[in-house]
C-alpha positions, 0 to 999 in steps of 0.5 A: 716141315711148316706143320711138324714145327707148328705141332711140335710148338702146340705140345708147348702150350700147358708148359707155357700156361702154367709158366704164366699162371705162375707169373714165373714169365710175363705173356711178351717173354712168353712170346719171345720164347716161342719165336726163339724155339720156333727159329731153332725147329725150323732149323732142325728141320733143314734136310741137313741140319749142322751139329752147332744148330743142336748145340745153340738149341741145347744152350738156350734151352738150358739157359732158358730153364736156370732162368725159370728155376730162379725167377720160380724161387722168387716167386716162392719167397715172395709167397712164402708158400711151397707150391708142388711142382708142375708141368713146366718143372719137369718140360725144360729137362725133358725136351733139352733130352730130347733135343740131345736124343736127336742130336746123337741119331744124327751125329753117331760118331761124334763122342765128345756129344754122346759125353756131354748128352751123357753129362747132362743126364747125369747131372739132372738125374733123368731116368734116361741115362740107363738107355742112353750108356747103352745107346753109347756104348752100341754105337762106340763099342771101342771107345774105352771112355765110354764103358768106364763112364758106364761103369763109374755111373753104376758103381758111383750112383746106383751103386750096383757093383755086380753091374758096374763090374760085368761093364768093366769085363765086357769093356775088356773083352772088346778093349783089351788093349786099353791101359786106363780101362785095365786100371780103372777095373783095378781101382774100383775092384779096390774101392769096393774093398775098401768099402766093405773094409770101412763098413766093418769097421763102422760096425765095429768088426775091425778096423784100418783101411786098404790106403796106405798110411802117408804121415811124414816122419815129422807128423809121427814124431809130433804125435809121439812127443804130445801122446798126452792129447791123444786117447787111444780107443783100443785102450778105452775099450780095453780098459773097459774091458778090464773093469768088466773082467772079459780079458779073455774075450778081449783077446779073442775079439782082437785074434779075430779082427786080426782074421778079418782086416787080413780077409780083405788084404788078401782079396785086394791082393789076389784081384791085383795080381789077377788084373796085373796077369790079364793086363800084361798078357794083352799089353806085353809091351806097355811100360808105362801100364806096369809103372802105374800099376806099382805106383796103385800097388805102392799107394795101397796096403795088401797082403804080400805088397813086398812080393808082388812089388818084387814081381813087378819090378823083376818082371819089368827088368825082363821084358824092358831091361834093353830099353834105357828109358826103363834104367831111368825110371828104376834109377829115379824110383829108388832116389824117393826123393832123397834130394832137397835144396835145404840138406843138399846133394849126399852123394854118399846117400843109400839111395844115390848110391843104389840110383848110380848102381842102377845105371851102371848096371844099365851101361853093362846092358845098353851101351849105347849113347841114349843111355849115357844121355840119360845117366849125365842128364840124371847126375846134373838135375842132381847137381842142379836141384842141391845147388838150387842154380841151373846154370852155375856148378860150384862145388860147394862140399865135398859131396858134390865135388864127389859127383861132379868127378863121377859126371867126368869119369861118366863123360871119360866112358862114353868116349872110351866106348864110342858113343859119345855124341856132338851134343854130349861133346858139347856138354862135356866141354861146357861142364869144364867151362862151368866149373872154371876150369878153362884150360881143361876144357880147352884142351878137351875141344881141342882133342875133340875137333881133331877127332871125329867131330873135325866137322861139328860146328858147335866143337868147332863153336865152343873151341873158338869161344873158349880161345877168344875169351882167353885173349879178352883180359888184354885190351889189344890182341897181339899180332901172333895172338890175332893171327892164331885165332885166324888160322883157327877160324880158317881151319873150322870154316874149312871143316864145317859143312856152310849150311851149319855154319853161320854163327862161325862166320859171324863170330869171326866177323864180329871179332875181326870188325876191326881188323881190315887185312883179316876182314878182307881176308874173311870176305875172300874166304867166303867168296870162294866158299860160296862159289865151291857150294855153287850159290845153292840156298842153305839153311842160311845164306852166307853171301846174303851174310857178308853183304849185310856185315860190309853195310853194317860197318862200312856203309852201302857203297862198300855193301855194293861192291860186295854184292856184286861179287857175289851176283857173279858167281853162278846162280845167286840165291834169293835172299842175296837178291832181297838184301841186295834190292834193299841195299839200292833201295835205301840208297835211292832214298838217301839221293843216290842217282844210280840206285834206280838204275842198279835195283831194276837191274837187280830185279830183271836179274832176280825175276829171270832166275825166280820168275814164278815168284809172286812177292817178287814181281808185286815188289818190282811192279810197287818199285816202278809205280812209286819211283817209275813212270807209268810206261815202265809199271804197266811193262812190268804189270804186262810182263808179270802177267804173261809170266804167272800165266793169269795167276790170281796170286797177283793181285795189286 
């Protein structure tokens, strides 16, 4: 290994001579240098040697060389004298290629190095690129990046397009189900084009461009008001024409461009319908390919644009017209944008009223609640964008008055047909709420939590809100008014599944804080709620709730009498223990004399029912060190050992 480093580092000599002939580096930077390419080809040299080794070389050489280019142009300016380049202008380059060389034999599979190795041939321009997409693309045949990199390489820099174009075939014929593979050929086949197209017109044989014209409405009406700044060079050339009496000719010569600018349309339009063929037979059910192949078709101007288009759009109708996400891609790409926050939402606007056709003609064909999600969620970014105000809807003309009835009467439909779902429930009863319309949306939770969405909690949720909120304008509720509201929280506590259940309990705790017979009669509730659902842990644990609802309002001592109801019912969850812990734990810090006592009872209770719990047992043994004797700690220290059977886990 020694004898392959020390050769490889001789080869180095007349690179570093000429370095300091040059005075490009002084002898000690020149020492430096070869003591760091010495460390880096011993590495290389380990019968293993890591990626990062020929990764850190790579840098420093390349480092190295930026140096060498600027202290060369230093040199230059102080001499003033243009030297002809030497070995050591062309060594730098040669070996960081080298190093990439041995860096992808070794690391064949790893394609984000091929690209960087790739990269920097590219940009030194080294005559090993050539082998180099081809050694990439032998070893990573079906990796559609690296035939279009090939690809873009010939046609870009050695711009040789009959090479550029058979890599394209070739990539498709091992990578056919590449979408940006079959959308890049189109590009550069469109490109050409369009080349070709520029160059007769730079000699004068024709003129425009396969690329759309995208001026504004604005800029083609300031063009037409200051036509004075402008001359024309069809009319100069007319006008020239005219003195030379070949009006005639002049005639001619335009029929003729006229042939030749409609040549290149129709070939751009026959390689798109014939690429668009190939793709749709290796890609049936790509949606998004044929999207972006009418947004390329959209974007260039070809011979039969309207036909293809039509194609196109018919075609995505037959193989996607089940799929409601293509109803919502149709409906937004006939808006054009016809919505801005200057002129507002106009509903009665052409291409509203084609996008609100568009989905309802999807309703016919999907009707299915993913469908009416999307039609809603269309109707409010509507709303939203003209209002320019996410969260408020407020029915500023009558044009949006008009399309917040039509989200109700879309709303009215999803139930009539059953697909309604808890969350476009929900939606629906917040849309009465944004809009003011609070007895509406009352009566509509109600209908809705006494249908099939008895057991929704954000109904249920959304209901309890709404008749709060009806009671907040007096500042002491009524007895029958408390009472209403209790019976209805009981009723949804009822109903509602206790996993999902957590922010109605704690609204009702909040609402009746201070109401001692309500809250009393919540506590009991939940008691007998906790034991029909036989301690398990839910999402989240309601005993755990209560108790730190009773310390927040009513102090530890209530937060004790409370918790111990709870640990009497069968198998109390952890987190109850956790919460209970703490609760005596805080206690003994205020001077309680029987929190010791309780939180070692707590944690032997705890410890017998989760004893393969690590944080537990380090918490216990932490309690007794701190509060304990050293008897009781090495008892719990021994106990937590024999019961984690020598887990490392436990570790104090």
């Amino acid at each position: 290994m020694a004898d392959v480093v020390q050769y490889r580092l001789e080869r180095m000599v007349d690179e570093l001579d000429d370095l300091e002939r040059r005075g490009i580096f002084t002898r000690t930077e020149i020492a430096e240098i070869v003591k760091q390419r010495r460390k880096f080809e011993y590495r290389l040299k380990r019968p293993s040697p890591l990626k990062e080794d020929f990764i850190a070389y790579i840098d420093y050489e390349v480092k190295l060389d930026e140096l060498r280019q600027l202290r060369r142009k230093a040199v230059a300016y102080e001499s003033k004298k243009r030297k002809k380049k030497s070995v050591s202008d062309y060594a730098g380059v040669a070996r960081i290629v080298e190093i990439y060389r041995l860096a992808t034999m070794r690391y064949k599979g790893d394609i984000n190095l091929w690209f960087r190795y790739l990269e920097f041939c590219k940009q030194k321009r080294h005559g090993r690129m050539k082998k180099a997409l081809a050694q990439a693309i032998r070893f990573h045949p079906k990796v559609a990046g690296v035939w279009i990199y090939a690809a873009s390489w010939e046609f870009d820099r050695n711009l040789n397009v009959t090479a550029a174009r058979a890599l394209m075939l070739n990539g498709l014929r091992v990578c056919s189900n590449s979408e940006d593979l079959w959308l890049e050929y189109l590009r550069m086949e469109l490109t050409y084009l369009n080349k070709l197209k520029a160059r007769r017109v730079a000699l004068g044989e024709g003129k425009g461009s396969l690329v759309r014209d995208t001026k504004t409405v604005e800029d083609e009406q300031w063009k037409d008001e200051n036509k004075e700044l402008f001359m024309s060079l069809d009319e100069k050339e007319g006008n020239e024409k005219e003195e030379d009496g070949d009006e005639d000719s002049n005639v001619e010569d335009v029929e003729d461009v006229t042939e030749k600018v409609d040549v290149f349309r129709e070939k751009g339009s026959n390689v798109l319908q014939t690429i668009y063929s190939g793709a749709v037979e290796a890609l049936p059910s790509s949606f998004e390919l044929r999207k972006r192949f009418l947004e390329i078709l959209e974007a260039t101007d070809l011979a039969h644009s309207d036909e293809i288009r039509n194609t196109i759009l018919s075609d995505l109708k037959r193989d996607f017209c089940k799929d409601p996400e293509y109803w919502n891609w149709l409906a937004r790409h006939e808006m054009s944008g016809c919505i801005n926050k200057e002129a507002g939402l106009e509903f009665a606007n052409p291409q509203m009223q084609k996008a609100i056709q568009v989905f309802e003609e999807g309703l016919q064909t999907v009707t299915s609640s993913s469908m009416f999600e999307i039609y809603i969620k269309f109707l409010m970014e509507a709303i939203a964008q003209s209002n320019g105000d996410d969260d408020e809807i407020s029915p500023s003309s009558n044009l949006i008055e008009d399309c917040i009835s039509h989200i109700i009467t879309v709303y009215q439909k999803a139930d009539e047909t059953g697909c309604l779902t808890e969350e476009l429930a929900d939606e629906y009863v917040s849309l009465y709420l944004k809009l003011g319309k609070t007895h509406e949306a009352q009566k509509l939770a109600e209908k809705l939590c006494s249908g099939k969405f008895a057991g929704s909690a954000k109904l249920w949720l959304s209901r309890v809100s709404i008749e709060i909120r009806s009671l907040s304008g007096n500042s002491t509720p009524s007895k029958a008014e408390l009472q209403t509201v209790f019976e209805l929280i009981s009723n949804a506590l009822r109903k509602v599944p206790i996993s999902e259940s957590e922010r109605l309990w704690l609204m009702a705790f909040k609402f009746f804080a201070h109401q001692r017979t309500y809250l009393d009669k919540l506590i009991e509730m939940s008691i007998l709620s906790a034991t029909k659902s036989h301690g398990s842990d839910h999402v989240f644990s309601l005993s755990s709730t209560v108790v730190k609802f009773v310390l927040e309002t009513k102090g530890g001592h209530s937060a004790r009498k409370i918790y111990k109801r709870f640990l009497a019912l069968p198998g109390p969850s952890l987190v109850l223990y956790k919460d209970c812990i703490e609760i005596e734990t805080n206690l003994i810090s205020v001077g309680d004399k029987d929190g010791l006592s309780n939180a070692r009872k707590l944690y032997d209770s705890a410890v017998a029912s989760y004893s393969q719990d690590v944080e537990l047992w380090k918490n216990y043994y932490l309690l007794e060190t701190k509060l304990g004797t050293s008897e009781t700690a090495n008892g719990v220290y021994w106990r937590a050992r024999k019961t984690l059977k020598e887990s490392a886990d436990f570790i104090v």
